[in-house]
N, CA, C and O atoms as CSV, one atom per row, in Angstrom:
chain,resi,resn,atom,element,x,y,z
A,1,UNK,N,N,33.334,-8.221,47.166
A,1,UNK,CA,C,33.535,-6.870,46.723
A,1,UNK,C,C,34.135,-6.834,45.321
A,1,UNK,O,O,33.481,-6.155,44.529
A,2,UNK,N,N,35.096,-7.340,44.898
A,2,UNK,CA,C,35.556,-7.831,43.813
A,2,UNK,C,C,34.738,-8.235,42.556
A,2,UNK,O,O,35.124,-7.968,41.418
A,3,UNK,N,N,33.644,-8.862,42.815
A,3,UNK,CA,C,32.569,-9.458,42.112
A,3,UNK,C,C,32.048,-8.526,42.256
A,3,UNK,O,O,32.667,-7.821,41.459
A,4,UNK,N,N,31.157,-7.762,42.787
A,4,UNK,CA,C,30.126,-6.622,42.429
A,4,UNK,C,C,31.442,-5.808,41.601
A,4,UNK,O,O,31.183,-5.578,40.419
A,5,UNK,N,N,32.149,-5.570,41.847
A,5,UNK,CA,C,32.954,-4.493,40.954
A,5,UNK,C,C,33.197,-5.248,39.610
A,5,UNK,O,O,32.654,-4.652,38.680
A,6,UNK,N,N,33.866,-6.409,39.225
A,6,UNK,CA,C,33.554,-7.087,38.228
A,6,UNK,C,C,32.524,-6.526,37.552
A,6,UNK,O,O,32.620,-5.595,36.753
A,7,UNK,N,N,31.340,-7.210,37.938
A,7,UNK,CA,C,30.260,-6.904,37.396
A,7,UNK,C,C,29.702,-5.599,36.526
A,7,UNK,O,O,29.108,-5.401,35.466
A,8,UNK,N,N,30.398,-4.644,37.901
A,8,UNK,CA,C,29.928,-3.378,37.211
A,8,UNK,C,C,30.682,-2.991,36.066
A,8,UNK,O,O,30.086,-2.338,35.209
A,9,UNK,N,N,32.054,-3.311,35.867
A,9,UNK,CA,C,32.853,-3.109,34.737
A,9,UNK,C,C,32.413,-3.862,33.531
A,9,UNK,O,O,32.367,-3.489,32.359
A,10,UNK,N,N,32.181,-4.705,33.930
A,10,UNK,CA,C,31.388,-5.665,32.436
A,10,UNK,C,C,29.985,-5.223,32.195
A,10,UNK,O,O,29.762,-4.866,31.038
A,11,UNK,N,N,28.763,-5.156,33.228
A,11,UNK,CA,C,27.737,-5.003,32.768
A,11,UNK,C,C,27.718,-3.427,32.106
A,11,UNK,O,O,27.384,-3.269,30.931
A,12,UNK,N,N,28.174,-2.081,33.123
A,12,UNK,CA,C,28.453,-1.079,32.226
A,12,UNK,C,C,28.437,-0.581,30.633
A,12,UNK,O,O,27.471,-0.031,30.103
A,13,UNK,N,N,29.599,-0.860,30.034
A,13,UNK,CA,C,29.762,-1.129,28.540
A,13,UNK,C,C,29.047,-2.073,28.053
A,13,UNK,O,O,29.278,-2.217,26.852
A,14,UNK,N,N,27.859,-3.166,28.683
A,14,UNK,CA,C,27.162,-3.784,27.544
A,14,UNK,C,C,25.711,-3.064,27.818
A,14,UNK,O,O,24.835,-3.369,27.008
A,15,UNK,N,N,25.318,-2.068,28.948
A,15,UNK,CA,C,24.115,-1.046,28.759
A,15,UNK,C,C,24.706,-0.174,28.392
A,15,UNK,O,O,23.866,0.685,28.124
A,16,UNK,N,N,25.868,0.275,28.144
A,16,UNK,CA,C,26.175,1.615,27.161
A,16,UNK,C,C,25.901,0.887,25.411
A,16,UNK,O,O,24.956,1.278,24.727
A,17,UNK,N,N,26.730,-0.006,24.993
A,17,UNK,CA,C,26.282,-0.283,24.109
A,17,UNK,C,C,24.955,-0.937,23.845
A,17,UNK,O,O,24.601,-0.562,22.727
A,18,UNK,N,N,24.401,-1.438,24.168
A,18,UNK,CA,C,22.308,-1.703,24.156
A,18,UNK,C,C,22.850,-2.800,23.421
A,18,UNK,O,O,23.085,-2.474,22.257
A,19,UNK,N,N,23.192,-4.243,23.747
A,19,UNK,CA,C,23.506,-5.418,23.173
A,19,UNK,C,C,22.057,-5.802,22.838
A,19,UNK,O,O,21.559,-6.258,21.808
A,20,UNK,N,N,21.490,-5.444,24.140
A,20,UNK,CA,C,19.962,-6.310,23.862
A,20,UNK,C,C,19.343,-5.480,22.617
A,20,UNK,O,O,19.008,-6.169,21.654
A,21,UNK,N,N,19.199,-4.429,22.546
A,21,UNK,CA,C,18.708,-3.737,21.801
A,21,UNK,C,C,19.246,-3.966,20.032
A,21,UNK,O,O,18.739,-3.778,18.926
A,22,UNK,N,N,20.327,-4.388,20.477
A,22,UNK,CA,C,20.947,-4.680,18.836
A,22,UNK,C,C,20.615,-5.896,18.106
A,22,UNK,O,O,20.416,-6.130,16.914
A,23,UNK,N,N,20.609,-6.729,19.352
A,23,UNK,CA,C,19.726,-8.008,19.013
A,23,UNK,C,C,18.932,-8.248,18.307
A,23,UNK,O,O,18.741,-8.947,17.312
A,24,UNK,N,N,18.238,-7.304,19.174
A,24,UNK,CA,C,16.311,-7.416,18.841
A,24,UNK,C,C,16.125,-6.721,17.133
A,24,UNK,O,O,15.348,-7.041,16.234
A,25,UNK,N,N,17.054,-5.812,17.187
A,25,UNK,CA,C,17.134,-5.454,16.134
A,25,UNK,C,C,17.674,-5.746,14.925
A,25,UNK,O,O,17.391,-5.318,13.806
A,26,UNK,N,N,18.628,-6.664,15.352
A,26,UNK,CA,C,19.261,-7.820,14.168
A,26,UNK,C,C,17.896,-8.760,13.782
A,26,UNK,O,O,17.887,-9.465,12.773
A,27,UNK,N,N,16.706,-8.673,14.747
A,27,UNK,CA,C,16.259,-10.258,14.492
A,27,UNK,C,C,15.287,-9.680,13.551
A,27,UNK,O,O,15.297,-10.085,12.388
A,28,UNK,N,N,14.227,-8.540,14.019
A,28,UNK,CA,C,13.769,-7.819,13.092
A,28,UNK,C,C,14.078,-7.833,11.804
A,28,UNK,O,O,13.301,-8.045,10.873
A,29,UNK,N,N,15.493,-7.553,11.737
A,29,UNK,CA,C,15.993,-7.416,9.922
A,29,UNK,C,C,15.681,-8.422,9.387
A,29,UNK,O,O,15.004,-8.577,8.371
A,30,UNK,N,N,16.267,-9.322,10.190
A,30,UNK,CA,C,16.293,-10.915,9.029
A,30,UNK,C,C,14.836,-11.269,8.940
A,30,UNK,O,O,14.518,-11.677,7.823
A,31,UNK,N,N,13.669,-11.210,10.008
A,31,UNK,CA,C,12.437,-11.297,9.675
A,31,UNK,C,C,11.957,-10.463,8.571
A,31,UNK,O,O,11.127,-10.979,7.821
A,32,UNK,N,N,12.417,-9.004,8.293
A,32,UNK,CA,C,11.854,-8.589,7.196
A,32,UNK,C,C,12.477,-8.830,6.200
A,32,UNK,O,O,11.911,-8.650,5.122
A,33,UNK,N,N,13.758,-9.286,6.229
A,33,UNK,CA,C,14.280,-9.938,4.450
A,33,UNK,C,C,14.225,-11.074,4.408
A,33,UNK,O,O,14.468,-11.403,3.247
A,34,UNK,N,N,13.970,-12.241,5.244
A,34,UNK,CA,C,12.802,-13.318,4.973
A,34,UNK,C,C,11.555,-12.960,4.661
A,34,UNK,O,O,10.983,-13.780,3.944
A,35,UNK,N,N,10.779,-11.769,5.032
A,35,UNK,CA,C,9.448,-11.964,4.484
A,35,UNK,C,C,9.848,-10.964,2.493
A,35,UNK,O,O,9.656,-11.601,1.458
A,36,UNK,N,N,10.190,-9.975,2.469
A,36,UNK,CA,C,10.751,-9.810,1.048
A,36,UNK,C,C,11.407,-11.000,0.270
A,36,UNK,O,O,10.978,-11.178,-0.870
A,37,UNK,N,N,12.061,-11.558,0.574
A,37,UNK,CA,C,12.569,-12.624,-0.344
A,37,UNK,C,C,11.190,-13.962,-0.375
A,37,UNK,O,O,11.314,-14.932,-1.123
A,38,UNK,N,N,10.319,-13.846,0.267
A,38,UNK,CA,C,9.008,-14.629,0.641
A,38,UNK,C,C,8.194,-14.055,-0.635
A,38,UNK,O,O,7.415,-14.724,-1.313
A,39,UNK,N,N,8.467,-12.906,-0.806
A,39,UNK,CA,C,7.311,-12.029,-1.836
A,39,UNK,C,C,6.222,-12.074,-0.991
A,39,UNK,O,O,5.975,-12.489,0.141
A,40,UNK,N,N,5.307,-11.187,-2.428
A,40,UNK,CA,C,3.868,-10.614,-1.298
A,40,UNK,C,C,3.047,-12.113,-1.947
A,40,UNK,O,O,3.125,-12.828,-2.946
A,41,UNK,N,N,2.075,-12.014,-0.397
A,41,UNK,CA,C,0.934,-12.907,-0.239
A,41,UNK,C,C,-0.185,-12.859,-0.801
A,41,UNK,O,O,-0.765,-11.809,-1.076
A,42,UNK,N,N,-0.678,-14.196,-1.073
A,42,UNK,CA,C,-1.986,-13.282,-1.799
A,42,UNK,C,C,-2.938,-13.134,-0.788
A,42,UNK,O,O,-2.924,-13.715,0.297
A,43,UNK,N,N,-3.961,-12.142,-1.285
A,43,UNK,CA,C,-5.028,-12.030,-0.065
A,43,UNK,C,C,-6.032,-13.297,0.034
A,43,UNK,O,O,-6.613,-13.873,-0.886
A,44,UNK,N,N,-6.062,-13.558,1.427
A,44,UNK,CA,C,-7.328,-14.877,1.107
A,44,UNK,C,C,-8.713,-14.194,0.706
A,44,UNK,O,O,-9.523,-14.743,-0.042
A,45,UNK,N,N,-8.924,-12.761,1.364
A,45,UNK,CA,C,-10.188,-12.869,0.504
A,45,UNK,C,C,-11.020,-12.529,-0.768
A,45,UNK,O,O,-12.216,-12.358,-1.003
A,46,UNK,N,N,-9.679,-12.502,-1.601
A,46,UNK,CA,C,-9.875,-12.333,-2.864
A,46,UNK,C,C,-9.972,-13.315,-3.518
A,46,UNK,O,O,-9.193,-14.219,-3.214
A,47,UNK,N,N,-10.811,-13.533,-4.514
A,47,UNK,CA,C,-10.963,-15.025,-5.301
A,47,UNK,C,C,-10.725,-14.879,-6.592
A,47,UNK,O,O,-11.116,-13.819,-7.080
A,48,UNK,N,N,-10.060,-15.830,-7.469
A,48,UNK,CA,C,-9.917,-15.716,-8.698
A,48,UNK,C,C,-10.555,-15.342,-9.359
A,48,UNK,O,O,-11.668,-15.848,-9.220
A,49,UNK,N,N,-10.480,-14.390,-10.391
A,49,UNK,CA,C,-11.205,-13.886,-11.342
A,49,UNK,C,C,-12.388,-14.636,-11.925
A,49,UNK,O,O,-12.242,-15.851,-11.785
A,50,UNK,N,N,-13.780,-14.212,-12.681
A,50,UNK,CA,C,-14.094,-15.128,-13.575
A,50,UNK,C,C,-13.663,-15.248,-15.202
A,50,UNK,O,O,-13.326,-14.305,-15.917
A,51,UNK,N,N,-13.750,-16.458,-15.534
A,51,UNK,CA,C,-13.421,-16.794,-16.752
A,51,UNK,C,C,-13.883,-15.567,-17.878
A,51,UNK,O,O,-13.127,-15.077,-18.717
A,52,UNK,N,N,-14.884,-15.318,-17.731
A,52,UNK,CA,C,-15.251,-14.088,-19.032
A,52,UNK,C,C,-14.951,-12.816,-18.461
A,52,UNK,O,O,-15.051,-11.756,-19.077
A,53,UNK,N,N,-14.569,-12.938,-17.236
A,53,UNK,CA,C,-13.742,-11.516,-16.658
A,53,UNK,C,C,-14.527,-10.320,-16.400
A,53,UNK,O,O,-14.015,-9.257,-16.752
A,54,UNK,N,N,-15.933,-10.285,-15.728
A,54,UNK,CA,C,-16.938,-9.931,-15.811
A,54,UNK,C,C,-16.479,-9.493,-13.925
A,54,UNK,O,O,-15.561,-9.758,-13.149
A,55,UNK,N,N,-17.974,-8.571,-13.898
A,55,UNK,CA,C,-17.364,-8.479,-11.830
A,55,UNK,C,C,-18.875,-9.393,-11.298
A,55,UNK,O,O,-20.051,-9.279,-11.645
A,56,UNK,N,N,-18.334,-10.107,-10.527
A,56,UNK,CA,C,-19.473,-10.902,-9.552
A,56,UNK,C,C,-19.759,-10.654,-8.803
A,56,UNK,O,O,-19.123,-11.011,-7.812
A,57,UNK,N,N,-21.077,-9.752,-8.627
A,57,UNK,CA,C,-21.322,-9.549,-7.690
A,57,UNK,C,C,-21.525,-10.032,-6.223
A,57,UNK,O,O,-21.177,-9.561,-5.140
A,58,UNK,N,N,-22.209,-11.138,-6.585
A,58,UNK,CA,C,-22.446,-12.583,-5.403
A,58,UNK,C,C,-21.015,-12.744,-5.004
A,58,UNK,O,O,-20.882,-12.454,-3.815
A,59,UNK,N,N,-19.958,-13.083,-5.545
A,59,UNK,CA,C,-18.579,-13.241,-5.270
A,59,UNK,C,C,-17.361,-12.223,-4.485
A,59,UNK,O,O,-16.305,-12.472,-3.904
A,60,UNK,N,N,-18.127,-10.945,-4.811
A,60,UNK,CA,C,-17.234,-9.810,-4.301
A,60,UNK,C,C,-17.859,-9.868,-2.496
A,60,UNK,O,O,-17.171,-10.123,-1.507
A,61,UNK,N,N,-19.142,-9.585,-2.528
A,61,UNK,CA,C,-19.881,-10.019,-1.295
A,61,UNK,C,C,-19.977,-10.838,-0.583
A,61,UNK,O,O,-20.805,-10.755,0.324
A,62,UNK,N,N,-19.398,-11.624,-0.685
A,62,UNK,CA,C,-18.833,-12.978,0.398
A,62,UNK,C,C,-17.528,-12.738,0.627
A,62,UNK,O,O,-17.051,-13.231,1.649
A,63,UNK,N,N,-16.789,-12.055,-0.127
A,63,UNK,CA,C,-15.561,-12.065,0.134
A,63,UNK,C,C,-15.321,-10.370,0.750
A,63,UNK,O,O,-14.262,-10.043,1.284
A,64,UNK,N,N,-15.910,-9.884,0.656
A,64,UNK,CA,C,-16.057,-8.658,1.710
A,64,UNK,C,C,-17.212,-8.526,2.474
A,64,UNK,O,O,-17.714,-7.456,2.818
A,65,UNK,N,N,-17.614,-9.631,2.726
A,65,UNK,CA,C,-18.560,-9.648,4.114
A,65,UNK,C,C,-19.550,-8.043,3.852
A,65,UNK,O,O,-19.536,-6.952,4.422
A,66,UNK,N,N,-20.139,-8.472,2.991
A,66,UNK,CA,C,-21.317,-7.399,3.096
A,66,UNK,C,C,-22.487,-7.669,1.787
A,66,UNK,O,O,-22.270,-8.357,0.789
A,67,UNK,N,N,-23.858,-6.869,2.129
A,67,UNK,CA,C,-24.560,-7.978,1.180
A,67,UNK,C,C,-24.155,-7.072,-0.175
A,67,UNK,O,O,-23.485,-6.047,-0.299
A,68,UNK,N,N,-24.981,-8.055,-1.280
A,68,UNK,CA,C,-24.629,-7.850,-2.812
A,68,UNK,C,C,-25.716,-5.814,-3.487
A,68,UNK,O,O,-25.406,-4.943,-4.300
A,69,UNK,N,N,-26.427,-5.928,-2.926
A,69,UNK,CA,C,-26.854,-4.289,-3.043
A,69,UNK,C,C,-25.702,-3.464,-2.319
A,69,UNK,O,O,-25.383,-2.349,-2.732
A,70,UNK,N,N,-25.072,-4.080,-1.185
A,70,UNK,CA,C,-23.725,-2.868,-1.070
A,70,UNK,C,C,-22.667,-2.655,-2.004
A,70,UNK,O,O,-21.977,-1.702,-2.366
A,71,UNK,N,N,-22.804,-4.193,-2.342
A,71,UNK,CA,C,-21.480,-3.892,-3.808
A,71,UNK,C,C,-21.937,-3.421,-5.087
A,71,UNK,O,O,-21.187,-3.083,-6.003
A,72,UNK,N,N,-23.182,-3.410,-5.117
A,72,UNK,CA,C,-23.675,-2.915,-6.518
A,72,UNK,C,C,-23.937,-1.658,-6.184
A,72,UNK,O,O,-24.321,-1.152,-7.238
A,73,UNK,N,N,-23.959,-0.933,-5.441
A,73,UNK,CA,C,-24.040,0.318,-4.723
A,73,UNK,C,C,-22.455,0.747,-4.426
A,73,UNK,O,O,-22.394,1.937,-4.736
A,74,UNK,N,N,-21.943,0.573,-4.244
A,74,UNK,CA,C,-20.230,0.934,-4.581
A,74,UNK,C,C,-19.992,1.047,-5.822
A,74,UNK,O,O,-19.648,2.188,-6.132
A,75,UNK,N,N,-20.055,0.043,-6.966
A,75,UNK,CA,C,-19.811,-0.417,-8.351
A,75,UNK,C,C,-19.992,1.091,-8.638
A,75,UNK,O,O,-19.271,2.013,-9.019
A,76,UNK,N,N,-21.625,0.875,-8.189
A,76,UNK,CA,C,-22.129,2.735,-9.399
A,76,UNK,C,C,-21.525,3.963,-9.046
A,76,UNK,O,O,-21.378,5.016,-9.667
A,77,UNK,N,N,-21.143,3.517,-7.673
A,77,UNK,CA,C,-20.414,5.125,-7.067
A,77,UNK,C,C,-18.960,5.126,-8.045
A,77,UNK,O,O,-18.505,5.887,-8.898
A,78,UNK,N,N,-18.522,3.850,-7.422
A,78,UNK,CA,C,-17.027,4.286,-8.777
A,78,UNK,C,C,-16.943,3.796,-9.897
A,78,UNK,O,O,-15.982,3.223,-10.412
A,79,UNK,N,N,-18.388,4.101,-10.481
A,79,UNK,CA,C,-18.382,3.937,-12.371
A,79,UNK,C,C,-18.633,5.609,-12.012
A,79,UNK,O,O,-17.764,6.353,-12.467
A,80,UNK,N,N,-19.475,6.097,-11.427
A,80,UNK,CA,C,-19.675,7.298,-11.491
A,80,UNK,C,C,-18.766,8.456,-11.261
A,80,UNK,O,O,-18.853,9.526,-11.863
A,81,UNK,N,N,-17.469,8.021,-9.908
A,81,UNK,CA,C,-16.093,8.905,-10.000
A,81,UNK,C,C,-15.235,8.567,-11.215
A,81,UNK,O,O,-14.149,9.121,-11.384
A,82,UNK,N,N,-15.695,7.708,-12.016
A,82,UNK,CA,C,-14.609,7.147,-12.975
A,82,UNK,C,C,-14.761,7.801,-13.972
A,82,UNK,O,O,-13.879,8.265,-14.696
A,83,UNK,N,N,-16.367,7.920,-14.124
A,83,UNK,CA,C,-16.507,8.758,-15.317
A,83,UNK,C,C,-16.361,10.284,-15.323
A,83,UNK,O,O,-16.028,10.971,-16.288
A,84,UNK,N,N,-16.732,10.796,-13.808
A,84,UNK,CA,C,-16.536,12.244,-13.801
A,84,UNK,C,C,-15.136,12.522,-13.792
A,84,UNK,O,O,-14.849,13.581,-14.350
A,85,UNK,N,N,-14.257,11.920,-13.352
A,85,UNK,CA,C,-12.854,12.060,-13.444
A,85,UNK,C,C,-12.527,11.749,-14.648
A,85,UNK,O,O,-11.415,12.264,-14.766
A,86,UNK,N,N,-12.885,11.018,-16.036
A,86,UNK,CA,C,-12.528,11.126,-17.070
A,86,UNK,C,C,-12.954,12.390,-17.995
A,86,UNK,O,O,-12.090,12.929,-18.688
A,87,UNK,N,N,-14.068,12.778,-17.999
A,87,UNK,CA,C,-14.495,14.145,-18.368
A,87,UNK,C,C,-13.859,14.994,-17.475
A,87,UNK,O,O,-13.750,15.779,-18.418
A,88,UNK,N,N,-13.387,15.528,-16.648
A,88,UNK,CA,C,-12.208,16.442,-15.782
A,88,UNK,C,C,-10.926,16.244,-16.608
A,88,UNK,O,O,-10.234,17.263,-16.586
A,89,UNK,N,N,-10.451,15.335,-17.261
A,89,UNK,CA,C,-9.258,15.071,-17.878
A,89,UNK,C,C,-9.384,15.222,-19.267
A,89,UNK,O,O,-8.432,15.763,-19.829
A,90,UNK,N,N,-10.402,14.846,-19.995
A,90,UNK,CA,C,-10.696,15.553,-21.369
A,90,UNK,C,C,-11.071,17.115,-21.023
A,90,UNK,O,O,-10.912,17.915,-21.945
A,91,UNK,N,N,-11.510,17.563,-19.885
A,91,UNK,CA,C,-11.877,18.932,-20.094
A,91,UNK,C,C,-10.602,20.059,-20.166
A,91,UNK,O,O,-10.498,21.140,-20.747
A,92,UNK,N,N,-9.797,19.380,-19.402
A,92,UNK,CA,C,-8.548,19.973,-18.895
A,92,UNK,C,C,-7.439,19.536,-20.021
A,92,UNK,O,O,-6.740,20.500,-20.333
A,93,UNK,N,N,-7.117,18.378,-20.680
A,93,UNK,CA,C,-6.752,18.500,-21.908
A,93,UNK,C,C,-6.755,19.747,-22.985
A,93,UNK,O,O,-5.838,20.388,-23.499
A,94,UNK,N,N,-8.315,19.814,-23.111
A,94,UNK,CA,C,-9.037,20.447,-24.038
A,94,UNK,C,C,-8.658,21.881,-23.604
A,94,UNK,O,O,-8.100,22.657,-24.380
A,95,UNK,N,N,-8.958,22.179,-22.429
A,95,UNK,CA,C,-8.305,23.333,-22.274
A,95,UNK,C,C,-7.101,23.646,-22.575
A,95,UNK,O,O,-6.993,24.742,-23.124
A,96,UNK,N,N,-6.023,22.982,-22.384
A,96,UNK,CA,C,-4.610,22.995,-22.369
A,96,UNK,C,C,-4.380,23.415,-23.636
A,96,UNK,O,O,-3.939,24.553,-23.797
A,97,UNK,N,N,-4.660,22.507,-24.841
A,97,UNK,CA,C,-4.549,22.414,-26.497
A,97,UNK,C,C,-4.991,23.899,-26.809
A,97,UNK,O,O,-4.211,24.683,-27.349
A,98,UNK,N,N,-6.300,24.255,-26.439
A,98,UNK,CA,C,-6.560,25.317,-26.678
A,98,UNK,C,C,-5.555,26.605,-26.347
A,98,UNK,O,O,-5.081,27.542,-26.990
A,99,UNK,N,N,-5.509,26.180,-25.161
A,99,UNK,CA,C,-4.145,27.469,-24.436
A,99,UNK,C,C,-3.022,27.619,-25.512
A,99,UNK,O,O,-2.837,28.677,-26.113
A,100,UNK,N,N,-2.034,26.102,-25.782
A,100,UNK,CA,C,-1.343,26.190,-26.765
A,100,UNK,C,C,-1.607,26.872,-28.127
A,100,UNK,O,O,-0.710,27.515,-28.672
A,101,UNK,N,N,-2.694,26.751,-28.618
A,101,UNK,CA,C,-3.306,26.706,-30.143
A,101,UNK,C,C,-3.702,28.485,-30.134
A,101,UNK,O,O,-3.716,29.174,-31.154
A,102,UNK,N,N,-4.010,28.995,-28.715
A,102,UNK,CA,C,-3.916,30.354,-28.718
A,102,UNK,C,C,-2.537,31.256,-29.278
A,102,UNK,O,O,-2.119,31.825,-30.287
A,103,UNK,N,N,-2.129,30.922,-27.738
A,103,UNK,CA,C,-0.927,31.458,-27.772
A,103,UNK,C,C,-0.013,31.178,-28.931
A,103,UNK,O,O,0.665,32.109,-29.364
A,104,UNK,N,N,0.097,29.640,-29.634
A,104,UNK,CA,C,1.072,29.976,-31.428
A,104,UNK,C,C,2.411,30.214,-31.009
A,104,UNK,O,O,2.655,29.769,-29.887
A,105,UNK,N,N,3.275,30.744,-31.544
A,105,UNK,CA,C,4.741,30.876,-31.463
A,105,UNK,C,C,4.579,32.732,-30.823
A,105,UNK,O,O,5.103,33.506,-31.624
A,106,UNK,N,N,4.138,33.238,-29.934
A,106,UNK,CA,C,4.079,34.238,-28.916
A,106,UNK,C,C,5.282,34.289,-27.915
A,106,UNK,O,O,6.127,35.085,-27.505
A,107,UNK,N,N,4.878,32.983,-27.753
A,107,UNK,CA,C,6.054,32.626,-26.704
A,107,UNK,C,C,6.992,32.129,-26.624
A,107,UNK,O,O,7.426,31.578,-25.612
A,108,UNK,N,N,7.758,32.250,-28.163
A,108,UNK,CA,C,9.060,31.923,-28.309
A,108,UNK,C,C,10.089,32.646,-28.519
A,108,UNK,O,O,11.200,32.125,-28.621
């Protein structure tokens, strides 16, 4: 009787405080400031650049598992958002300057 009561006085206060839980959660930490002090990884399936710094097609496609008309078919899609999003930013510039160049000292 003594011993079950024991027990309950000790085990009590260590499920009020969640020992296990603090644990687990101490171990967590140090795993993630071992992996930060680790720095970031590189990706394996990225491959070093080429020398004249050009994009390879054959090369991007092995390394993203898909054939070389899908990557040259991506390429053009984002040469093509690249460029419409650069004309959106000269247009909107252009607008802006103008707004200013209207308005003059009006608004001072």
């Amino acid at each position: 009787m003594m011993r079950a009561l024991f027990r309950r006085i000790v085990a009590g206060p260590a499920r009020t405080i969640g020992w296990l839980q603090i644990k687990q959660n101490a171990t967590s930490i140090r795993e993630l400031a071992a992996a930060i002090k680790a720095g970031p990884q590189p990706d394996p399936r990225l491959l070093p650049a080429v020398a004249n710094r050009r994009i390879d097609p054959e090369r991007m496609a092995t390394a993203l598992a898909v054939s070389v008309a899908e990557v040259e078919h991506r390429l053009m899609l984002r040469r093509r958002r690249t460029a419409r999003a650069a004309y959106l930013y000269l247009g909107a510039a252009a607008a802006f300057l103008a707004g200013v160049a209207v308005r003059g000292d009006r608004g001072a």
